[in-house]
C-alpha atoms as one frame of an Amber mdcrd trajectory, in Angstrom:
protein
   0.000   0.000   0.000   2.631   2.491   1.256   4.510   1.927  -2.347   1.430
   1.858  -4.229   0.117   5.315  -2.846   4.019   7.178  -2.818   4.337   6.896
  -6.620   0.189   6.754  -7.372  -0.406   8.271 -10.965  -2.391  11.049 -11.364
  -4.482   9.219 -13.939  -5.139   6.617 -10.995  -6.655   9.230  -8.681  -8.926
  10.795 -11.187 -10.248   7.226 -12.183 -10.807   6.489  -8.699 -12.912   9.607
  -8.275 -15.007   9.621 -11.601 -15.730   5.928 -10.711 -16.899   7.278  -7.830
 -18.343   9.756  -8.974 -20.477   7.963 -11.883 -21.650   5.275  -9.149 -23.594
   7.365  -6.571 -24.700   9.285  -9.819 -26.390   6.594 -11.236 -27.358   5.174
  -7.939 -29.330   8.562  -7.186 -31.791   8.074 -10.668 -32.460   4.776  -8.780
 -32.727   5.413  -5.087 -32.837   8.952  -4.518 -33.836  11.111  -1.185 -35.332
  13.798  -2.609 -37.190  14.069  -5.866 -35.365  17.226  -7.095 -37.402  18.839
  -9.969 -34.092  20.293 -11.339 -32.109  19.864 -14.480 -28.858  17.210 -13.603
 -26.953  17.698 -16.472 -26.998  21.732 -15.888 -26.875  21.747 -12.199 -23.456
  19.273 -13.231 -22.188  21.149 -15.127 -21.534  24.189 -12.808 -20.416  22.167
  -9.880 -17.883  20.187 -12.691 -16.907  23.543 -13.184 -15.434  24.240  -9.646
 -13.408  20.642 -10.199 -11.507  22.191 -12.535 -10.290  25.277  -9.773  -9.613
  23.063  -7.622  -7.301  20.932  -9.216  -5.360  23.973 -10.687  -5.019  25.634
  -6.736  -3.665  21.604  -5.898  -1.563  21.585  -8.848  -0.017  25.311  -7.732
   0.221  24.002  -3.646   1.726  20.227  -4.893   4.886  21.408  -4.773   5.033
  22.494  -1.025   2.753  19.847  -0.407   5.053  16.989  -1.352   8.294  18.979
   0.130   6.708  19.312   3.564   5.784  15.768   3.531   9.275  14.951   1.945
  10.880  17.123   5.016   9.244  15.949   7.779  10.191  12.166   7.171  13.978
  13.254   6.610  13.799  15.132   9.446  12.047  12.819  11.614   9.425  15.559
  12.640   6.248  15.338  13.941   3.843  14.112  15.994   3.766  10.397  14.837
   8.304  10.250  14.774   8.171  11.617  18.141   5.827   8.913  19.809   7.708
   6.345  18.060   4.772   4.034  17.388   4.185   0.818  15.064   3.675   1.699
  11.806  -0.275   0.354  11.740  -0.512   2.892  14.710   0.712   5.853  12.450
  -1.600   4.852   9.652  -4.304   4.687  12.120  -2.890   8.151  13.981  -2.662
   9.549  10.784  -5.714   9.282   9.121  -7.462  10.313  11.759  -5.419  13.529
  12.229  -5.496  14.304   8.722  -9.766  14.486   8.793  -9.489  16.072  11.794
  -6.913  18.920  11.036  -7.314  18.807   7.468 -11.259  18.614   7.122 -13.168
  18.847  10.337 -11.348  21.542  12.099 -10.601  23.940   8.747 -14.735  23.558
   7.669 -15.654  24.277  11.283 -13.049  27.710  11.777 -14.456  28.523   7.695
 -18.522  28.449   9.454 -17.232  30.916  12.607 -14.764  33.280  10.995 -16.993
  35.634   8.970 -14.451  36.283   6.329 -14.060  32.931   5.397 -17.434  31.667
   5.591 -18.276  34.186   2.611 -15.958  32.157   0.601 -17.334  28.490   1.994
 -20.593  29.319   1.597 -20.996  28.949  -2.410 -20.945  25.516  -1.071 -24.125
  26.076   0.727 -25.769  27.715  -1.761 -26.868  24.709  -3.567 -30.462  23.828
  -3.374 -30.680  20.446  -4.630 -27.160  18.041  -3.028 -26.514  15.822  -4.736
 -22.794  13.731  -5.290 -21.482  17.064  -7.756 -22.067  19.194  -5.235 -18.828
  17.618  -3.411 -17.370  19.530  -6.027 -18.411  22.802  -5.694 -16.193  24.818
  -3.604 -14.470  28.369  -4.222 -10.883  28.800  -5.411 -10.309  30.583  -2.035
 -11.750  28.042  -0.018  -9.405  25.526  -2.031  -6.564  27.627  -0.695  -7.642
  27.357   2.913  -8.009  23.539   2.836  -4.300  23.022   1.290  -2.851  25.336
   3.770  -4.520  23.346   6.396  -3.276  20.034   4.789   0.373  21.158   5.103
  -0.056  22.493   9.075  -1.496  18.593   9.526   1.710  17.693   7.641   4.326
  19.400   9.161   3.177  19.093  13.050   1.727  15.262  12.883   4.755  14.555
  10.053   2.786  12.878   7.561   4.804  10.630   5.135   3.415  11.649   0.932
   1.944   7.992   0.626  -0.509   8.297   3.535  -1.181  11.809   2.092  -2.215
  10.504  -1.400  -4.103   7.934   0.771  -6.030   9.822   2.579  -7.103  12.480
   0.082  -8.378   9.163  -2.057 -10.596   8.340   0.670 -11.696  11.783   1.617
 -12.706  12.698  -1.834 -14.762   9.010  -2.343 -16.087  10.055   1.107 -17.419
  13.575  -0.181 -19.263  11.883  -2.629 -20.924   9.229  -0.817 -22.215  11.493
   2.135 -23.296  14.420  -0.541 -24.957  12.032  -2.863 -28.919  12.160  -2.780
 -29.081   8.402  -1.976 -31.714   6.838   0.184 -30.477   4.122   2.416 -32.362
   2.141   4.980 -32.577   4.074   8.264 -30.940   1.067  10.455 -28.376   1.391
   7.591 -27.904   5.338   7.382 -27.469   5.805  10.943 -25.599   2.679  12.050
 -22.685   3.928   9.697 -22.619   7.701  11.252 -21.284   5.992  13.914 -18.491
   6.051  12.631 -18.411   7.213   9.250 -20.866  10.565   8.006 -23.766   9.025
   6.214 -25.816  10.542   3.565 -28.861  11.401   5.609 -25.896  12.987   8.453
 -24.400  15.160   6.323 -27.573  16.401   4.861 -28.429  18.192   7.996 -25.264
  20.407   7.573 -26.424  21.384   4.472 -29.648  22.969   5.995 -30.878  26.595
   5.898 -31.655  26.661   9.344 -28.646  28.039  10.966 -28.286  25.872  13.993
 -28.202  22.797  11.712 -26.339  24.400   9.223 -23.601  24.635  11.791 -23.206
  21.173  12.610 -22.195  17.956  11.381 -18.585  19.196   9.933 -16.816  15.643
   9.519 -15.998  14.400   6.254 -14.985  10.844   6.819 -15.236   9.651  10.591
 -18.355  10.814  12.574 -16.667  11.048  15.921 -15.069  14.300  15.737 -18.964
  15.745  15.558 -19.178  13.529  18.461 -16.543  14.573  20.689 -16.584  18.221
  20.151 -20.518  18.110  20.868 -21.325  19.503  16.900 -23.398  16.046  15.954
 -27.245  16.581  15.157 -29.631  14.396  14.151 -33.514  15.391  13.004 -36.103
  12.679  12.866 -36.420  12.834   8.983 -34.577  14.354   6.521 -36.984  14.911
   3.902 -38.091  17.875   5.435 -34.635  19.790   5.200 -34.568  22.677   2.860
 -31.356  23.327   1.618 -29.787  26.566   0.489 -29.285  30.108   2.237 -31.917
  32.304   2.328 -30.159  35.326   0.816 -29.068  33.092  -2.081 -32.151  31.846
  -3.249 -32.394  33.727  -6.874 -31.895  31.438  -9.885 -28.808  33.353 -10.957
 -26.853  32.304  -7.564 -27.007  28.265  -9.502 -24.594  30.008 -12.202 -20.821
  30.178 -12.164 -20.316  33.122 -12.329 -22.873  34.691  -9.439 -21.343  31.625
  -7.329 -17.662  33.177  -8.004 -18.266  36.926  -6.979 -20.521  35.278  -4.321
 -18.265  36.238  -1.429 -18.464  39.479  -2.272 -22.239  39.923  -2.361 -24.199
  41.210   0.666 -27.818  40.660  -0.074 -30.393  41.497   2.502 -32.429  38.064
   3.044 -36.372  38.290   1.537 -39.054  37.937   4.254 -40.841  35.514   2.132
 -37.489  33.241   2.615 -37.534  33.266   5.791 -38.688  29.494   6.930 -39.867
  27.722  10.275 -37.803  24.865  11.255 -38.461  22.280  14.369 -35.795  22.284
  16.895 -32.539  20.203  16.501 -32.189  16.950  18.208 -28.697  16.712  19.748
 -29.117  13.104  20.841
């Protein structure tokens, strides 16, 4: 694994993820959540288009990426040297710090730092999630998650192999919990144990505030569970999704979803929606 994942082709990676990515697809026309009465192809299209600014911000950030990596296991520095435990421990160790760090805590700072959540929430802004909407994030936002990679990096000192490892698994991940997939309930919520679920993650994307701030994991459940930001609602189906100040048709095009951050629109009253209270348990 560790020699498969060091010299991994780029061609590999995108297969992996457009397998992916065609699966849940085509598993949505069959079992879907929500009966959407949106165009696919369209609504596709845009996120697809945010794939392509992402991989040109990883492309730019590969280089330090691979020489912080590259440094820390000359070096011996980090986190997982410095304990000096079995290497199934430091796969273990490092995983988990690399969701944590590198997805849980960055999404969670992007929702509480004001500045930054105008650039996450183009995310949000999408009214029917579904698997492309893993894809849609802002070139900025792209910026904050590589810079948060390379922190997890340099203080846990994460060898390049468990990096391309992990950023397999967290993309697969992204699609599986955004895809608009019904499972069985038993099914759904015996895997947020320990995993995010498709029905779990849906919550986060709701437009009422205090579920739209919860539920930040991307691959294991727990850190929602420890930090005390895991919430559950009875059923899902009722969610709406979006933000109320970006409900106009034009905010579903690239280029409104680009200058985005920059917008301040003052929410409509009509938007404004009930919700029931969370449940925390």
């Amino acid at each position: 694994m560790e020699t498969f994942f060091e010299n991994i082709p780029s061609s590999y990676r995108t297969a992996i993820l457009v397998a992916g990515l065609l699966v849940l697809w085509i598993a949505e026309g069959f079992i879907p959540r929500f009966a959407f009465k949106y165009n696919r192809y369209r609504h596709a299209g845009t996120n697809l288009f945010f794939t392509v600014t992402t991989a040109v911000i990883n492309l730019v950030f590969a280089f330090a990426v691979v020489k912080a990596a590259q440094w820390t296991s000359q070096a011996h520095f980090g986190l997982l040297y410095w304990i000096g435990a079995p290497q199934w421990l430091q796969v273990i160790l490092g995983l988990l710090m690399l969701d944590f760090m590198g997805a849980y805590l960055i999404h969670l700072v992007q929702h509480k730092v004001a500045w930054m959540w105008h650039f996450h929430k183009i995310h949000h802004i999408d009214t029917a999630i579904d698997v492309t909407t893993a894809l849609r994030h802002h070139p900025v936002e792209s910026v904050f998650r590589v810079a948060a990679l390379i922190v997890t990096i340099v203080t846990m000192g994460i060898p390049i192999w468990m990096v391309m490892l992990y950023q397999s698994l967290s993309a697969l991940m992204s699609q599986f919990n955004h895809a608009n997939i019904h499972l069985p309930h038993w099914l759904d919520k015996g895997l947020s144990w320990i995993i995010v679920s498709p029905d779990m993650h849906k919550v986060h994307h709701s437009r009422y505030q205090p579920e739209t701030d919860s539920n930040y994991a991307n691959i294991f459940s727990i850190w929602d569970r420890i930090c005390g930001t895991f919430v559950t609602v009875p059923d899902t189906t009722r969610l709406q999704y979006g933000l109320d100040e970006y409900l106009e048709p034009r905010y579903q095009e690239i280029g409104p979803l680009l200058k985005a951050p920059w917008d301040k629109p003052v929410p409509r009253q009509e938007d404004v929606i009930v919700q029931q209270p969370v449940n925390t348990h």
